[in-house]
Every structure is written in C-alpha cells, then in structure tokens.
C-alpha positions in Angstrom: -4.1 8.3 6.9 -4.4 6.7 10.4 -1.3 5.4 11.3 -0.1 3.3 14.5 3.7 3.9 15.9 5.2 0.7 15.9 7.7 1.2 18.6 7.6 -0.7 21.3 6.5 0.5 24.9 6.9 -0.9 28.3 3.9 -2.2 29.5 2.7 0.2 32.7 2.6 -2.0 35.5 1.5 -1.5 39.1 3.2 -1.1 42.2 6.0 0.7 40.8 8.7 -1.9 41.8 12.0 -0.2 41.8 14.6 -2.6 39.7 12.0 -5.0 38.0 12.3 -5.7 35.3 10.1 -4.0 32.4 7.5 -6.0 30.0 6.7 -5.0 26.4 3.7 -4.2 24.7 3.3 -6.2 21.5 3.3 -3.4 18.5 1.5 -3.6 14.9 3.7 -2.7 11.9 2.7 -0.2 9.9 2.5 -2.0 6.9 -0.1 -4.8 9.1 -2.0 -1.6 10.4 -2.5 -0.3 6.7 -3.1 -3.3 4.8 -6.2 -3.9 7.6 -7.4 -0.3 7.3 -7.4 -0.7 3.5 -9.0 -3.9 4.0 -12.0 -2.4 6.4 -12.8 0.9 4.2 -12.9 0.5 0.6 -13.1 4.9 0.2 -10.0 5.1 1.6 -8.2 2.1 -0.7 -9.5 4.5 -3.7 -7.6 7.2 -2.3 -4.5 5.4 -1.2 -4.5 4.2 -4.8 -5.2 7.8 -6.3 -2.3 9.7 -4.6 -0.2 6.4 -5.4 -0.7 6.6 -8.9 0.4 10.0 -8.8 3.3 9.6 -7.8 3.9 6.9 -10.5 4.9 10.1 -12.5 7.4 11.3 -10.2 10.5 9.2 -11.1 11.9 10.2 -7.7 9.2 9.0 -5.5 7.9 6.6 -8.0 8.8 3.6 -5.6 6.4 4.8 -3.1 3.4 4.5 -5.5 4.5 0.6 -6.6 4.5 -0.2 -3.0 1.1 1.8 -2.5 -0.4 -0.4 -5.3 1.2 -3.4 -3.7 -0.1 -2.7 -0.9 -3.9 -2.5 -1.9 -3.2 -5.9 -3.8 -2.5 -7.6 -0.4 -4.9 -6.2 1.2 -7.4 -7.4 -1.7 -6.3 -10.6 -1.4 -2.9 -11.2 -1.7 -0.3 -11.1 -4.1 -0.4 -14.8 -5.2 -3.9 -14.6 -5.7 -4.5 -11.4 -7.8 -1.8 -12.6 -9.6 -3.4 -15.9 -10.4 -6.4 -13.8 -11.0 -4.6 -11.5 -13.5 -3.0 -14.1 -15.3 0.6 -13.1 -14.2 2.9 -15.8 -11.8 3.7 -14.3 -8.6 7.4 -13.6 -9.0 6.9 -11.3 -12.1 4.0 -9.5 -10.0 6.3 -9.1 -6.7 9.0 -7.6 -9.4 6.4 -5.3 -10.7 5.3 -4.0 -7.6 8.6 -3.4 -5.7 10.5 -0.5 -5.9 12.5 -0.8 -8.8 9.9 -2.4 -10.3 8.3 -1.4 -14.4 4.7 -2.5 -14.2 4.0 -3.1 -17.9 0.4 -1.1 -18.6 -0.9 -4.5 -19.0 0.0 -5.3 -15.5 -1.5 -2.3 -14.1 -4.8 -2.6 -15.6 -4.9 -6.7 -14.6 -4.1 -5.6 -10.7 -6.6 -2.7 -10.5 -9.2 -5.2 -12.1 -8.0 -7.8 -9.8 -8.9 -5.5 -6.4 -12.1 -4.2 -8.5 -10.8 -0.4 -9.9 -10.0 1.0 -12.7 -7.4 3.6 -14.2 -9.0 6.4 -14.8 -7.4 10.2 -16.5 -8.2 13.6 -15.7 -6.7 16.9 -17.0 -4.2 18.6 -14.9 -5.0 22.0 -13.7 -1.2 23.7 -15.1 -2.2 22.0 -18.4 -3.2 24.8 -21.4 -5.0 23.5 -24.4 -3.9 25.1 -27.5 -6.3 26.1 -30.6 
C-alpha cells in the first residue's frame, strides 16, 4: 500500500536566511491519502477489503479490519450514504464499523453490496478434511 507521511516539513526556501523564520508544507493524512487511492483503483479496494476481512477473525486485531471496511465505505461514498443505501441509519453503521464495533452479518453483507462486493469463502490451507 502506498502511503504518504503525514508529518509536516519546512518548506525549502531560497537564500538560506540565517534566523527566518521557517514555512510549512501542508501534509495529507493518511486516512485522506487512502480513502483517494481506494477511490482511484478499484483492484486495490478488493484487496484492502480481503486482508481486512481477515483480520475480522483475529479478535486481537479485529479493529483494524472494521476500520479497513469503514474505510472502503467512505471512499464508496460515504458513510451516510451506504447507510441509507443499506437500509441502516448512520449512527448504528459508524457503531458497526468502529473499533469496538459487532457488525451483525446482515450489516456486512448490506455494506459490501452498498460499495458493489461481495463476501466470498475459501478453504484455508492448515485446514484437513476428514472422511
């Protein structure tokens, strides 16, 4: 992922005056520079989603996938209206999505729906089927 440090730098200036005073660069938040990148390549959304949803089952990290998924939503546009569009009001769809948040499956399905995805299962590799 392509990311942008949001730190702010002085601004080079010329002439090197010894005492002046320094000027700032404006700087993008991450979260600004993500939501735009998610905005411009839809490949890369699907992926942001994919690891995010994997990391729905890590109750440790799970926090970092709701925010992933809120992400996407915003970037799709907006909370308010993919919550309109899923049929949820926008307070119980912030709840969902932050990181304490419990998206009910019904939820879940609504937002991917909303940003045009879908869940989808594969096996995992560890997994043994028995006969």
């Amino acid at each position: 992922m392509k990311t942008q440090v949001s730190e702010r730098q002085p601004a080079r200036r010329s002439g090197g005056e010894a005492g002046a005073k320094k000027e700032w660069k404006a700087s993008v938040s991450h979260l600004e520079e993500t939501i735009k990148e998610l905005r411009a390549d839809r490949q890369f959304a699907v992926e942001y989603l994919k690891a995010a949803l994997d990391e729905l089952d890590d109750p440790d990290n799970r926090a970092a996938g709701l925010l992933a998924l809120r992400d996407v939503a915003e970037a799709y546009g907006g909370l308010a209206a993919i919550a309109a569009q899923a049929g949820i009001s926008r307070d119980a769809l912030y709840r969902s999505l932050s990181p304490k948040g419990n998206p009910t499956l019904k939820t879940l399905l609504a937002v991917l729906k909303s940003v045009g995805m879908r869940l989808s299962v594969e096996p995992e590799n560890h997994v043994q089927v028995r006969t």
